[in-house]
C-alpha positions as CSV (number, residue, x, y, z in Angstrom):
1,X,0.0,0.0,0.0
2,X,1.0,3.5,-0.9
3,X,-0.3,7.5,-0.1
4,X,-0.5,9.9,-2.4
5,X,-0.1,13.1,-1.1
6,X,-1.2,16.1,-4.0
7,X,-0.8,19.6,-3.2
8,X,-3.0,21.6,-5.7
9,X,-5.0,24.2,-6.7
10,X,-8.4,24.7,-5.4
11,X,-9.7,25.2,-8.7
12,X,-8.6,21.9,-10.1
13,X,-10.3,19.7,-7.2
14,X,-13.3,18.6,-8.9
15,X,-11.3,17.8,-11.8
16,X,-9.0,15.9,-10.1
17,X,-11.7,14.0,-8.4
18,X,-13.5,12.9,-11.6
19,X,-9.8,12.1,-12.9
20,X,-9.7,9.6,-10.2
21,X,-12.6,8.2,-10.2
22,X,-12.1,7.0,-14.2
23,X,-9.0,5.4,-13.3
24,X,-10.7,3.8,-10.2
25,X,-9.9,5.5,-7.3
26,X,-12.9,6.4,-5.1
27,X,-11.5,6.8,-1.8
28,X,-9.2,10.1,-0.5
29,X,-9.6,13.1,2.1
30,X,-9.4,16.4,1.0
31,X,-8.1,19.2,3.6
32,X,-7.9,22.6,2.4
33,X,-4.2,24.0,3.2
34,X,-2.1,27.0,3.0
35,X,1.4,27.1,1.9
36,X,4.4,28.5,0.2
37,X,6.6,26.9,-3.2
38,X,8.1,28.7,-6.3
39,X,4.8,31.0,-5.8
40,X,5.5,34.6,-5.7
41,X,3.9,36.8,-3.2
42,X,0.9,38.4,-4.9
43,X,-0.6,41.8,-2.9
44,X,-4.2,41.7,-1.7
45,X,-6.2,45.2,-0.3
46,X,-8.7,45.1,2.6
47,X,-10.7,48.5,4.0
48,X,-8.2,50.4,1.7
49,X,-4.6,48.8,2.8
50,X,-2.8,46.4,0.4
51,X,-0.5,43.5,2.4
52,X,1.4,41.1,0.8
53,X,0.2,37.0,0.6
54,X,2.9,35.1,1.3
55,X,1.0,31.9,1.8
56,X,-1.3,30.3,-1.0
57,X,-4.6,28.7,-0.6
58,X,-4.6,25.0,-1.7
59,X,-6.0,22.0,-1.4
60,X,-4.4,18.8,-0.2
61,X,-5.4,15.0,-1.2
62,X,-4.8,12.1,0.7
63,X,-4.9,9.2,-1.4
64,X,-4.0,5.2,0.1
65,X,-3.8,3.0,-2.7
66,X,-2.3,-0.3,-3.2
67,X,0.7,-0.5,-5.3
68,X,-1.2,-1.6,-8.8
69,X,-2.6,2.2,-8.9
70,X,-0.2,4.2,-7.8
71,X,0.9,5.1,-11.1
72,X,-2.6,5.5,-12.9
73,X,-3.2,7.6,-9.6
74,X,-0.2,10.0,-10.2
75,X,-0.8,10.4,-13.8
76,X,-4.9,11.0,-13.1
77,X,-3.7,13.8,-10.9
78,X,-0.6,15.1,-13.2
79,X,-3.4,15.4,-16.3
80,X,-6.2,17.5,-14.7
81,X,-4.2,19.4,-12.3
82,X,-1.6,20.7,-14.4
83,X,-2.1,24.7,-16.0
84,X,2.4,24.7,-16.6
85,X,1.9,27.5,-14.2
86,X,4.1,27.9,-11.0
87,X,1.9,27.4,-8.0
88,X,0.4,23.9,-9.6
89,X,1.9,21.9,-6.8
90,X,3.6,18.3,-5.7
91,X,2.5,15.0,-5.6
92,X,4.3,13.1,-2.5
93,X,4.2,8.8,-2.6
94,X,5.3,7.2,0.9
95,X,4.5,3.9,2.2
96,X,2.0,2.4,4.3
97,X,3.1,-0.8,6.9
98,X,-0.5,-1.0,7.9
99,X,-4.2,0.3,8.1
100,X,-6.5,0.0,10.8
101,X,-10.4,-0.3,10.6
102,X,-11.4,2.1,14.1
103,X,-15.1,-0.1,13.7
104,X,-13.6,-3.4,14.0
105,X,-9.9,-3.3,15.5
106,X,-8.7,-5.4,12.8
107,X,-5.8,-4.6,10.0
108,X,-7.9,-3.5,7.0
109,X,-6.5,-5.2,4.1
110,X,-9.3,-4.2,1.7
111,X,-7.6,-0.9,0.0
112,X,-7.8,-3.4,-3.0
113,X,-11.2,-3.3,-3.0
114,X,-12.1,0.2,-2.1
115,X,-10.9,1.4,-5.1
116,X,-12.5,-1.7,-7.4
């Protein structure tokens, strides 16, 4: 088993979802995140007074996969998140020794067929 951690833009997430879904993938967690890359600060204005933005809004998928769709996965996420803009984000792979159901106790070994 394998997560897939994708930094990317906000405006990409429902792309990226149905991206995922084609190649199988129905299960991930979606936490909305702030951060700082290659981005350059942009200037915002509130009640008349500009400030810089040094952090960016983005969103950030967990993904836990076993091996045989890691690579679909990736390239799902690559395709419909991409603009060849700075700011589009990473896409982090690490592995997983085990998974937990909290319902049962037991090791969940069905990743396989969550995302059947």
């Amino acid at each position: 088993m394998k997560r897939i951690d994708a930094i990317i833009r906000p405006e990409k997430l429902q792309l990226v979802i149905q991206s995922l879904r084609k190649v199988g993938v129905t299960g991930f967690t979606v936490i909305p995140v702030q951060g700082r890359g290659q981005q350059k600060n942009a200037t915002g204005v509130y009640r008349g007074t500009k400030y810089d933005i040094s952090l960016h809004p983005k969103i950030k998928l967990e993904i836990v996969v076993s091996d045989q769709y890691i690579q679909p996965a990736v390239q799902a996420i690559i395709d419909s998140a991409q603009t060849g803009e700075t700011g589009d984000g990473k896409i982090f792979v690490y592995n997983i020794l085990e998974a937990y159901n909290i319902r049962t106790g037991q090791v969940d070994e069905t990743i396989d067929e969550l995302n059947n």
